[in-house]
C-alpha positions as a printed Julia matrix, in Angstrom:
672×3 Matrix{Float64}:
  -4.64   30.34   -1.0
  -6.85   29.08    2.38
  -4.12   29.01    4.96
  -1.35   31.37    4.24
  -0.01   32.92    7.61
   1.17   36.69    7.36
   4.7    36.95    8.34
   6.48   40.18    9.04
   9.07   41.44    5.83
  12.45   40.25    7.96
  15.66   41.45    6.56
  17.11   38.02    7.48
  14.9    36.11    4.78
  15.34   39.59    1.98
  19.08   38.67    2.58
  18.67   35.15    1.96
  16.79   35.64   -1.4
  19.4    38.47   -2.31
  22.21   35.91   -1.99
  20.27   32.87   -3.52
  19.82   35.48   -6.41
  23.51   36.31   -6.59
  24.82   32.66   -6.39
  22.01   31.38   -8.9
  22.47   34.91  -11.62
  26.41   33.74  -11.55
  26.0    29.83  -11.62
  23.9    30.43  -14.89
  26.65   32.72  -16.43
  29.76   30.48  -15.85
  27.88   27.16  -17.04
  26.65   29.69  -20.23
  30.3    30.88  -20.65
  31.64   26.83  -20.35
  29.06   25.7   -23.04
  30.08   28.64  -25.56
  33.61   27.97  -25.13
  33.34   24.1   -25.74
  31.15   25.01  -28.49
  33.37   27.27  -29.73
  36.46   24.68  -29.38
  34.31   21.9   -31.54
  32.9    24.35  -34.27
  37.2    25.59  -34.07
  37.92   21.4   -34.55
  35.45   21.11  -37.87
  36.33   23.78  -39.55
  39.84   22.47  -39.47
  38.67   19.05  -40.31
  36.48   21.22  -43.36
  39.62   22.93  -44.35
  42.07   19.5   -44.66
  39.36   18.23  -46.78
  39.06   21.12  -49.29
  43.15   21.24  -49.17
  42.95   17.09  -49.85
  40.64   17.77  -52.94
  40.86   19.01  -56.52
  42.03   22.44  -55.79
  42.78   24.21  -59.21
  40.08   27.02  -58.65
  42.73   27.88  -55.86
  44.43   30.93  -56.55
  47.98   31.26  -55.24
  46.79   33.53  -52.56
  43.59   31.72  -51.12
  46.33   28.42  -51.2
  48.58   30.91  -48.89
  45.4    31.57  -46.8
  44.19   28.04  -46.65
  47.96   26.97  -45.29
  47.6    29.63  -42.87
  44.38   28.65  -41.8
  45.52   24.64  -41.28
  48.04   26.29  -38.56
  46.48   28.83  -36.71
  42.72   27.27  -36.44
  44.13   23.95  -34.66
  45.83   26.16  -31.93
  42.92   28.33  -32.03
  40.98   25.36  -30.65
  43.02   24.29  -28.59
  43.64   27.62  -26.81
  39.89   27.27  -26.28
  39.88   24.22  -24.86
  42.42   25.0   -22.42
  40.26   27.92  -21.32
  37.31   26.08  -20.85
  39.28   23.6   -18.94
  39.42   26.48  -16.35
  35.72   27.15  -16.01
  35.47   23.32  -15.5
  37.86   22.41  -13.25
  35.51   21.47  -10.01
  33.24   22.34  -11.9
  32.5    25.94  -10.18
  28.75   26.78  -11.7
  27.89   23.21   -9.66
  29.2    24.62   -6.93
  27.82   27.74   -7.53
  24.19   26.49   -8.47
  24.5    23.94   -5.29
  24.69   26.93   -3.31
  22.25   28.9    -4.29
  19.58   25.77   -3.91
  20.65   24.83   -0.7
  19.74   28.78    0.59
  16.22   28.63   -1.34
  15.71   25.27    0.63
  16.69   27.03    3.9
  14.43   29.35    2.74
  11.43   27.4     2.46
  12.56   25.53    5.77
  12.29   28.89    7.17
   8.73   29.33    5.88
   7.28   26.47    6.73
   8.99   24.36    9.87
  10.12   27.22   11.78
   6.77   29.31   11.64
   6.25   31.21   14.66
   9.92   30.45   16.34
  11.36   33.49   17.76
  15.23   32.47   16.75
  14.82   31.58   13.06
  15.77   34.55   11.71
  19.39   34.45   13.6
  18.95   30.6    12.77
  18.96   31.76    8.95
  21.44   34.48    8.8
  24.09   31.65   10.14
  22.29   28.44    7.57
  23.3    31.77    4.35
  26.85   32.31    6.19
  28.08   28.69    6.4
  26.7    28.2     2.87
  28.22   31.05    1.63
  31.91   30.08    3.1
  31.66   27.12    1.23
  31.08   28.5    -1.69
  33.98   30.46   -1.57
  36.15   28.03   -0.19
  35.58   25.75   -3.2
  35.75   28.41   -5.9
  38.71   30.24   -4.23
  39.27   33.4    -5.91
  38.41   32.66   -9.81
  35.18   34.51   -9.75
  34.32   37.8    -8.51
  30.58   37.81   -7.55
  28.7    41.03   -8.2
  25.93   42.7    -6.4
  22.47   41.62   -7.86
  20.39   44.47   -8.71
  16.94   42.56   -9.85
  14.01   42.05   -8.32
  13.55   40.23   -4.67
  12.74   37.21   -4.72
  13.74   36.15   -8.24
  11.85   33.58  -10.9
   9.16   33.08   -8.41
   6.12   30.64  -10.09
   2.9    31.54   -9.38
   2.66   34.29   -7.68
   4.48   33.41   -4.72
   5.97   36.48   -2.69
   8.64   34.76   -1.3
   8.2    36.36    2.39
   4.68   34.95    3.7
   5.07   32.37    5.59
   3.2    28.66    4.13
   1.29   26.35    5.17
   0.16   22.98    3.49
  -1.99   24.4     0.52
   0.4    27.23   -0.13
   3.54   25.14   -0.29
   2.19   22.61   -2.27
   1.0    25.22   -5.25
   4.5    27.6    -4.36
   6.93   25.23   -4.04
   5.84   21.43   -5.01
   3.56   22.42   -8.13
   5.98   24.79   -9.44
   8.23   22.61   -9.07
   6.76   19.61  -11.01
   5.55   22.09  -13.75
   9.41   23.72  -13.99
  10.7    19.95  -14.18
   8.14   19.17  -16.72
   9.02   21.78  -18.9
  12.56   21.52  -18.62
  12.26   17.84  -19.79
  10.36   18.75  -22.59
  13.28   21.18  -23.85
  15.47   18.03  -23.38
  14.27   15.47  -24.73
  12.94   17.71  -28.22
  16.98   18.6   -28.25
  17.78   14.54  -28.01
  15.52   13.84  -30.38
  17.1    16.75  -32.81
  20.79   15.61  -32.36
  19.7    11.22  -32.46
  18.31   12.75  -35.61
  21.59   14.7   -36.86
  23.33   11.53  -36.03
  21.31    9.55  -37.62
  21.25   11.74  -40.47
  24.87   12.25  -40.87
  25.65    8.28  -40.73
  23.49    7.78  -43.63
  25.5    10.37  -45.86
  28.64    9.18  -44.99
  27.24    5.49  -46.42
  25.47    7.41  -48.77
  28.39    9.43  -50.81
  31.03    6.48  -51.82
  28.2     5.25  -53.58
  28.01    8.43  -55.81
  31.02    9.1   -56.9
  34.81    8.1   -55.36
  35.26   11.49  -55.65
  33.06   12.49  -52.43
  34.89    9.39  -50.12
  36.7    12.04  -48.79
  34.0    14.1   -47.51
  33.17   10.75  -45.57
  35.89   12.18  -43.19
  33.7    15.53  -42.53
  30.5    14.02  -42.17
  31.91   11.77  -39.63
  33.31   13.87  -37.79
  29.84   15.73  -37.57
  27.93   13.37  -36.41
  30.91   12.71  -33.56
  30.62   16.6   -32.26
  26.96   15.94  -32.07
  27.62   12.99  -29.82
  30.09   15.0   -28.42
  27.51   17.44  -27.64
  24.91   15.18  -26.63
  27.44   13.52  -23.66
  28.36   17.08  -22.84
  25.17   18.27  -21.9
  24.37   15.43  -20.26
  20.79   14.9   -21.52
  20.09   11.49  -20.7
  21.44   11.54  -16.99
  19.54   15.19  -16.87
  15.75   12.92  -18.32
  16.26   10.55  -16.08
  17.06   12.44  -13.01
  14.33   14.87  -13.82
  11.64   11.75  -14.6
  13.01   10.45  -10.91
  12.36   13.83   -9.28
   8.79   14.26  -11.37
   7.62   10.81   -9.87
   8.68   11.37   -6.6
   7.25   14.75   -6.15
   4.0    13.12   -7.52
   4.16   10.38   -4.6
   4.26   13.15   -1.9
   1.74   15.1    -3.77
  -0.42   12.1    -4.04
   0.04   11.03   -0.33
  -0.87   14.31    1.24
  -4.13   14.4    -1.08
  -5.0    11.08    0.02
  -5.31   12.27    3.64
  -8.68   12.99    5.38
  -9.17   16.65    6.6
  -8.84   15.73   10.17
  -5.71   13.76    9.39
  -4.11   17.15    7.88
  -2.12   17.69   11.25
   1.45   19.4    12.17
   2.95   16.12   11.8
   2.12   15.37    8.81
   2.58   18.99    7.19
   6.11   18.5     8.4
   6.83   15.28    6.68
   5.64   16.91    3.89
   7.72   19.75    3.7
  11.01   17.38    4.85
  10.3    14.92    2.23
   9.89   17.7    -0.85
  12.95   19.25    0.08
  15.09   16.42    0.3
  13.64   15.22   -3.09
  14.68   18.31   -4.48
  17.81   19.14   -2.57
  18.98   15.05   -3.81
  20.45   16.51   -7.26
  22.82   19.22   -6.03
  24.14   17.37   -2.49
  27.15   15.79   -4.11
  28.63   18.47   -4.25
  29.14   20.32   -0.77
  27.59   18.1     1.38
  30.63   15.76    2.09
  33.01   18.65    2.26
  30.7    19.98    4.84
  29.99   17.28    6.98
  33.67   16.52    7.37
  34.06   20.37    8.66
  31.36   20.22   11.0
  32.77   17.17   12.72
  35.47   19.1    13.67
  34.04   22.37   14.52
  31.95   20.48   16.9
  28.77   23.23   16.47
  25.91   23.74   18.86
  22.49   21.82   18.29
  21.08   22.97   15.46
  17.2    24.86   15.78
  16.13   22.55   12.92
  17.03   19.79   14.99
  15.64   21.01   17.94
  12.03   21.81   16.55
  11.63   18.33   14.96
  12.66   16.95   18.39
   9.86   18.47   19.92
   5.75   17.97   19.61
   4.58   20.51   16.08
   3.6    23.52   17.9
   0.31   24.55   18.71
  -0.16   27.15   16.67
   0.14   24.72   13.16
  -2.0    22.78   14.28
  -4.38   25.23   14.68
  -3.75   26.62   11.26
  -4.53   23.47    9.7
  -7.34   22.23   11.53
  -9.35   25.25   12.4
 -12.82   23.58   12.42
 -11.43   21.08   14.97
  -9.47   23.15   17.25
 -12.91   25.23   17.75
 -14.74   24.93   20.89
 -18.53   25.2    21.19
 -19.54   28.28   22.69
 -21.68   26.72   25.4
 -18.01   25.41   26.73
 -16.1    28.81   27.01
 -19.15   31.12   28.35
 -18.67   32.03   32.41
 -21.51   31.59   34.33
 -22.12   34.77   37.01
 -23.62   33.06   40.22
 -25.21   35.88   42.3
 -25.41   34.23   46.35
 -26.48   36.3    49.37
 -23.79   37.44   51.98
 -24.92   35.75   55.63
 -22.94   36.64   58.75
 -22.56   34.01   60.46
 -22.24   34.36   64.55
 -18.58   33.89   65.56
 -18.19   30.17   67.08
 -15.37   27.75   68.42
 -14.45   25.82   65.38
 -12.32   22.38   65.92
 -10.64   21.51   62.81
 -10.18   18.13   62.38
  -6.81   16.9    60.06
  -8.38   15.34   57.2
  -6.0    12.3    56.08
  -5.68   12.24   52.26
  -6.64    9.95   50.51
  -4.59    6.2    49.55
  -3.42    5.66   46.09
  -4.01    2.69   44.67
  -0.17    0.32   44.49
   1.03    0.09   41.2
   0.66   -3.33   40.0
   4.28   -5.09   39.82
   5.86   -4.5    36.93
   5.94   -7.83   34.58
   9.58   -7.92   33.32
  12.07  -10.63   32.39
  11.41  -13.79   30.97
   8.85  -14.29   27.71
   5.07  -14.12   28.83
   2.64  -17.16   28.94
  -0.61  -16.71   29.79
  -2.5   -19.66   30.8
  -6.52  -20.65   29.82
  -8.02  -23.15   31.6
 -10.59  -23.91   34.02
 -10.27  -23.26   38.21
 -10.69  -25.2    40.69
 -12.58  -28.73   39.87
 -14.85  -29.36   37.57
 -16.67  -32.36   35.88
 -14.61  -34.21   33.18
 -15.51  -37.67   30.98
 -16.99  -40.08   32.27
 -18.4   -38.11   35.85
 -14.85  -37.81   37.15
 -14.15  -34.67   39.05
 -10.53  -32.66   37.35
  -8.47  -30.85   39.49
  -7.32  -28.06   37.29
  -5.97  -26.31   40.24
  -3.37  -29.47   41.14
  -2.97  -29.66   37.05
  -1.7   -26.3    36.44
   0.42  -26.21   39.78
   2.03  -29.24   39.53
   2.43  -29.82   35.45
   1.58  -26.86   33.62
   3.32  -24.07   35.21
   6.47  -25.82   36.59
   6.47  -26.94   32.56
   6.29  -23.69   31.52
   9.18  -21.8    33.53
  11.65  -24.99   32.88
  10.75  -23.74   29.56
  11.78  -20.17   30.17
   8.87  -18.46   30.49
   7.0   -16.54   32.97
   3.53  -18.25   33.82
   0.49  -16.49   34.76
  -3.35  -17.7    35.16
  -6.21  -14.54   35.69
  -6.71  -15.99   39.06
  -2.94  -15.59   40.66
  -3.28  -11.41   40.46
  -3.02  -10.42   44.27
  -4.19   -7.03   43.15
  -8.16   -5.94   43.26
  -9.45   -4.87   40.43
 -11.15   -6.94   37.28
 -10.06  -10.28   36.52
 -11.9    -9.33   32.88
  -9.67   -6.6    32.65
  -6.47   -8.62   33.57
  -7.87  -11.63   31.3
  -7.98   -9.46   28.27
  -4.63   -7.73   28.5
  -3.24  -11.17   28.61
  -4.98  -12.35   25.61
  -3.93   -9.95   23.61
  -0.22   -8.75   24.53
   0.85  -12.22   26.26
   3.77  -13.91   24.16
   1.93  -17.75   24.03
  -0.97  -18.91   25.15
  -1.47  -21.6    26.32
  -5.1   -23.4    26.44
  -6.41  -26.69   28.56
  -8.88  -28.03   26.11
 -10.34  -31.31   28.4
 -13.56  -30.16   28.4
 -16.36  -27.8    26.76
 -15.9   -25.03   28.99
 -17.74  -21.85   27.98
 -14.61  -19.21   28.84
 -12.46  -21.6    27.72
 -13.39  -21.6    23.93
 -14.31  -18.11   24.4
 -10.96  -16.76   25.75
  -9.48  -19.07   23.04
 -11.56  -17.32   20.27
 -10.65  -14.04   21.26
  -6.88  -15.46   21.23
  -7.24  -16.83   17.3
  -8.7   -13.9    16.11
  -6.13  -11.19   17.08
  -3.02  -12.98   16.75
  -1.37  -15.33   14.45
   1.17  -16.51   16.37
   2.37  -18.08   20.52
  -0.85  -20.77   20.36
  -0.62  -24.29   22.67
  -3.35  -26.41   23.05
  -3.11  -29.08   25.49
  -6.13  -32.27   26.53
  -6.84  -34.91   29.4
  -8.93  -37.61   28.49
 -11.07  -36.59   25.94
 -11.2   -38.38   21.91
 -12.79  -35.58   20.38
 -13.08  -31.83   19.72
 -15.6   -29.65   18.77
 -16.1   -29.42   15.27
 -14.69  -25.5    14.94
 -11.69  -26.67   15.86
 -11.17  -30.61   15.5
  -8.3   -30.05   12.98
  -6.1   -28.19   15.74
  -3.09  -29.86   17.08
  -3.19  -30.67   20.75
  -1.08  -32.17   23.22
  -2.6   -34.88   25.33
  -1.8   -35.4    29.39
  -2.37  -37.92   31.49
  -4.72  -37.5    34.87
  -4.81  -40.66   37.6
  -8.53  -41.63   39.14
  -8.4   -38.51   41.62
  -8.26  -35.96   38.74
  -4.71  -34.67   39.27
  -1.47  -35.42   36.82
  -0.28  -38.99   37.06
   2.44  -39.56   38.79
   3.58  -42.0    36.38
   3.3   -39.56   33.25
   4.27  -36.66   35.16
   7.74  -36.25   33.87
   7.07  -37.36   30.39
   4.31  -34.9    30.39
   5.77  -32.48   31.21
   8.44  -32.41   29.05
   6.18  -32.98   25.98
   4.82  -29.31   27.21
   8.57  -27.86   27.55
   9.52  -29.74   23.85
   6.1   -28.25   22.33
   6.65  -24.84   23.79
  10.01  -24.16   22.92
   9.3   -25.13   19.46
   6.15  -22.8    19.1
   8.16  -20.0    20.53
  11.22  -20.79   18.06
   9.38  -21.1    15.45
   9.96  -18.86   12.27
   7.81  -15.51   12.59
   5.81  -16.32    9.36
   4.92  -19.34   10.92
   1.04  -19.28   11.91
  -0.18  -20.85   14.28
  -4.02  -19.75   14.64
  -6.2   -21.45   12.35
  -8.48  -18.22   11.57
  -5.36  -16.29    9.87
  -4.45  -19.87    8.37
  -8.03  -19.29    6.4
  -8.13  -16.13    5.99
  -5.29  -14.8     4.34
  -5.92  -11.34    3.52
  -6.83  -10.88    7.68
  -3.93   -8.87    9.3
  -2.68   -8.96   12.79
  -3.29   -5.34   14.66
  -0.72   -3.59   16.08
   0.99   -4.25   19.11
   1.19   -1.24   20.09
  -2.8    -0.35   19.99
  -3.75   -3.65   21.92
  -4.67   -1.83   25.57
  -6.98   -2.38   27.76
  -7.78    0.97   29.16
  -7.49   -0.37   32.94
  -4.14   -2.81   32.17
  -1.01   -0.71   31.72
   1.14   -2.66   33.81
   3.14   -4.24   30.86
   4.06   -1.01   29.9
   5.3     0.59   32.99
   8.36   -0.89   32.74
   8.94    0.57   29.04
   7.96    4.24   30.21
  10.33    4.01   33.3
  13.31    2.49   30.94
  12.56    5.48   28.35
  13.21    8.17   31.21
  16.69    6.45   31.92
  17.34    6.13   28.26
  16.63   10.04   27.78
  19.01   10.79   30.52
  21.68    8.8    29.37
  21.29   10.63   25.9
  21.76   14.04   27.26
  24.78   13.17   29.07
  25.76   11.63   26.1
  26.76    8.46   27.85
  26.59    5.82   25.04
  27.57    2.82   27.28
  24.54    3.82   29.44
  22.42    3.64   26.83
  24.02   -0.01   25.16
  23.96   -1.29   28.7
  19.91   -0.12   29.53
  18.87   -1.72   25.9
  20.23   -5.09   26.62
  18.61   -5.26   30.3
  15.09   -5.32   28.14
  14.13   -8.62   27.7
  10.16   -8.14   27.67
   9.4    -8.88   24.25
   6.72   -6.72   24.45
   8.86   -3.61   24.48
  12.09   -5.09   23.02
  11.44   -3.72   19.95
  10.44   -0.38   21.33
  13.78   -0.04   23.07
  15.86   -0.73   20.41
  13.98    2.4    18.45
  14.09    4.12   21.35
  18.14    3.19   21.6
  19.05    3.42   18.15
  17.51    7.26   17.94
  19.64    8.14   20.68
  22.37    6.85   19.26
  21.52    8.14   16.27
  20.87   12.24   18.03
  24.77   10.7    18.9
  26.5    11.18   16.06
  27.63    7.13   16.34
  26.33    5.53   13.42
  27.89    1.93   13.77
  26.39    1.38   17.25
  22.85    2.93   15.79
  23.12    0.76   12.66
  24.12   -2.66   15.06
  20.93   -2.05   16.87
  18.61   -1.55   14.26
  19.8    -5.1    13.01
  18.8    -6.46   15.89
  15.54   -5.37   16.01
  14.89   -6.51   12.64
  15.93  -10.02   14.18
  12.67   -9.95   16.72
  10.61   -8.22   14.08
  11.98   -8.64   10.13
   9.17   -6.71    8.7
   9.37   -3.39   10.89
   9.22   -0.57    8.31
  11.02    1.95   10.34
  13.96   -0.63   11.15
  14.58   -1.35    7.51
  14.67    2.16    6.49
  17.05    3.31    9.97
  19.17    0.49    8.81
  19.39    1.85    4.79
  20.64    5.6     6.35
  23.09    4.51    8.83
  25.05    2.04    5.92
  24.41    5.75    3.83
  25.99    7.33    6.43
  28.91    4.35    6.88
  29.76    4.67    3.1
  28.05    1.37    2.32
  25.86    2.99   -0.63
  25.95    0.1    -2.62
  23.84   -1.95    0.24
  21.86    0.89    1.52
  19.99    1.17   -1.97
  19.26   -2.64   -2.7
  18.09   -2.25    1.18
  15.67    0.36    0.12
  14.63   -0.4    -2.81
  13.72   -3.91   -1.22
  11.26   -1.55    1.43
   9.91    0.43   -0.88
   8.91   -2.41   -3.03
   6.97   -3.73    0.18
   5.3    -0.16    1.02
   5.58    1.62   -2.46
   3.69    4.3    -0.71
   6.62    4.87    2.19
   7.18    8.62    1.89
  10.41    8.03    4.33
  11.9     5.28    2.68
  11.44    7.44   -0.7
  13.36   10.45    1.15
  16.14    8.4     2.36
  16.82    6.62   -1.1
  17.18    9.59   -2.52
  19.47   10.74    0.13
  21.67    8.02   -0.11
């Protein structure tokens, strides 16, 4: 392959494959040894069932001692079976080769963990030797002393597809052919081998029913063989239930379609979007897939171990806390990580040497320079930004409007009775661009509110820029005026009143002003479906961008307050102070970041351990935004992890069919 990475031959990782080997060679000979005895036990149960019916027939070609023999045989074959049956009771009590073959998967998944996530770390190889311990001491802890595991003696690594060594370490194109393809192809073959045996024994069944309808119609003689063909076709079904073919189809079909989505989304990714990030959500995904069909059965005995022991931080953990290191990334991207040469060559300056007479030098203290004062961080109350014209300006009818008395004494005293913080461009004490300040509010501010009395070129423009990014938080208000331009006649606005000198009437003052507060309140209130600019109204395939990416490169005040709350938040976490961080997540009340604290919060609470408090906040983002992909999915794995299965799938299964395509949701449902 393109980008496998040479890794040294570690005797950590030739351990782990000599134990997976040893766990897997002795999970394959107990569940061998179970089938043959239950076979044995229901070919032991026919033959009895053959024997009554030869003993129930016509028997004069009996001689006295095949009679003897044939009594004999009535007694000793019916405790024969069950003898055999109570043996293979003991090879499936717990069922031990579950166990055993649970184990054995779980190492080969540490193994390709190993591989692949902790490439280049300097303590996976202790970090693997202690993943194979614990694993092992479950092992024996749930099979006790009833097998004695031998020494394997084959070759290292064992039943490797296509080639794969087992020791070099893998990147993207080598795991998917090593570990994904060869996985899908094993899958596919094994269901082939299934469902040609269902088909064989539906068949026998099938078979077996019509000659036991078949023989009372020949002869009244052969009714009684009606007992022995029956009971046939029930040891098929007995066998078909006991080998579990159709849970094995459909689990393997669920596992083959799966793998295929991961396959499928990786592929669909651009070279320069093959990064460390993704290759690790890759790998994470695949081997929970895979590692979903065996964790019932040490998982939960596990977990409830570990609580207890209290271990240290895992180096899993650790590595998928932190950014994908450096050296993936390169591995992956080598074309972009490669500088031109014209950037790394040193220029050699050659300069002449002048000595320069010695002289009385005053040194003067050089003051350094002023930084800039952060701009006050906007916190608090919901965010209205106000459009309008300044100062006054030339309304219907020749009359000068005084939009400066208009927004001080009606619109923004409207606007905080309402509960919201009120800003116009013009009120920032700070230099700098009022363009820059204008745009930030049009595009993160929480309504927007627009004075529509007269054809003002920013005006409309501001507006436009308003209805074309976002769907929602849209006022429109009017003085005076009986029409509207034609663009946007059919949009609702609320009419003031304005006296002779161009300022808010006196006598409409109140009543104005609380048509503003009333029309506010219900905009903001409003159900988050609801849309309010007329260009998504139209166009219904347009979607809103994401919060998150609407920046103005010189406006990052709105967002100083969420960096300075995420230090405290991370502090909190590592003293492990979960009050703290309940307590920090409710003082947010910025919309803007709400719903980037309460991710923020519930993955420290999460890194916690406390699933309840993780799960409570999760909910309450989805109140502020119902359609956040990551909140649904946080809030299917915390009921997982609160025992609330049931509601955790319908949850899922409701995301993924939103985002069919969600490779985390996928991972999670079959985690759950």
């Amino acid at each position: 392959m393109t980008n496998q990475v040479d890794s040294d031959h570690s005797f950590a990782l030739e351990t782990a494959w000599q134990r997976y080997a040893q766990l897997k060679t002795k999970a394959s000979e107990v569940f061998q040894l179970y089938q043959n005895l239950r076979l044995q036990a229901i070919a032991f149960s026919l033959l009895a069932i053959l024997l009554v019916v030869i003993a129930s027939t016509d028997n004069d070609w009996l001689t006295p001692l095949m009679a003897k023999g044939l009594t004999g045989s009535l007694v000793l074959i019916p405790i024969v079976a069950l003898v055999t049956f109570a043996i293979s009771r003991k090879f499936q009590q717990g069922e031990y080769w579950q166990v055993l073959n649970a184990g054995a998967e779980e190492i080969r998944k540490e193994i390709y963990l190993y591989r692949t996530l902790l490439l280049g770390q300097g303590g996976r190889h202790q970090w693997l030797n202690e993943r194979i311990t614990a694993i092992q001491c479950q092992v024996i802890e749930s099979i006790g002393g009833n097998f004695v595991l031998k020494p394997y003696t084959g070759t290292i690594p064992p039943e490797q597809p296509n080639g794969d060594s087992g020791f070099a370490d893998l990147l993207a194109d080598d795991y998917l052919y090593y570990r994904l393809e060869a996985q899908q192809q094993a899958l596919a073959e094994e269901l082939t081998k299934l469902q040609a045996t269902r088909t064989n024994l539906k068949t026998g069944i099938f078979l077996l029913g019509g000659i036991s309808a078949l023989l009372p119609v020949l002869s009244l003689n052969y009714s009684i063989w009606v007992a022995f063909t029956l009971a046939l076709a029930t040891a098929l079904t007995l066998w078909w239930e006991l080998c579990r073919l159709d849970e094995r189809i459909n689990q393997g079909n669920q596992l083959i379609l799966s793998l295929n989505l991961i396959h499928d989304r990786w592929q669909s990714l651009t070279p320069q979007e093959h990064t460390g990030n993704e290759f690790f959500q890759l790998v994470l995904a695949t081997e929970k897939v895979l590692w979903s069909q065996h964790n019932l059965t040490l998982v939960q005995m596990r977990q409830a171990v570990g609580q207890l022991q209290n271990p240290s931080r895992d180096l899993l953990v650790e590595i998928l806390d932190k950014p994908v290191p450096e050296e993936i990334n390169r591995a992956l991207l080598p074309k972009l990580q490669t500088k031109p040469q014209a950037e790394t060559e040193t220029e050699t300056l050659t300069a002449e040497v002048e000595v320069i007479p010695e002289t009385t030098v005053i040194v003067e203290k050089v003051q350094p320079p002023q930084e800039e004062p952060e701009k006050p961080v906007k916190k608090g109350l919901p965010h209205a930004f106000v459009v309008m014209p300044f100062g006054k300006k030339q309304g219907r009818g020749g009359v000068l409007i005084d939009f400066n008395r208009i927004y001080q004494d009606l619109i923004k005293p409207a606007l905080e009775e309402a509960g919201f913080e009120s800003f116009r461009a013009d009120e920032e004490s700070m230099s700098g661009d009022i363009l820059t300040d204008m745009f930030q509010e049009l595009l993160l501010a929480d309504l927007v509110l627009t004075d529509l009395s007269i054809d003002n070129a920013n005006v409309f423009y501001e507006l436009g820029v308003r209805h074309a990014l976002r769907k929602r938080g849209l006022v429109h208000i009017q003085c005076g005026r009986a029409y509207l331009p034609y663009d946007i006649f059919n949009v609702r606005t609320l009419p003031y009143h304005c006296d002779e000198n161009g300022c808010p009437d006196p006598q409409y003052l109140e009543k104005d002003k609380q048509a503003i507060i009333k029309t506010t309140r219900a905009t903001w209130e409003s159900d988050e479906n609801r849309i309010h600019s007329p260009i998504f109204q139209l166009l219904t395939g347009l979607c809103e961008p994401d919060r998150k990416a609407l920046r103005t490169p010189l406006a990052t005040g709105y967002w100083q307050e969420y960096k300075k709350w995420q230090e405290r938040i991370h502090i909190a976490e590592r003293q492990k102070r979960i009050g703290d961080v309940l307590l920090l997540t409710e003082e947010v009340t910025n919309p803007l970041i709400k719903c980037e604290a309460i991710a923020e919060a519930g993955k420290s609470l999460k890194n916690l351990g406390n699933w309840a408090l993780a799960l409570k906040e999760y909910r309450q983002g989805l109140k502020i935004e119902s359609s956040n992909s990551e909140f649904r999915r946080e809030e299917a794995f915390h009921l997982g992890k609160l025992k609330q299965f049931d509601e955790a799938i319908v949850k899922l299964e409701a995301l993924l069919l939103d985002e069919p395509h969600n490779i985390g949701a996928l991972s999670c449902l079959a985690d759950v």
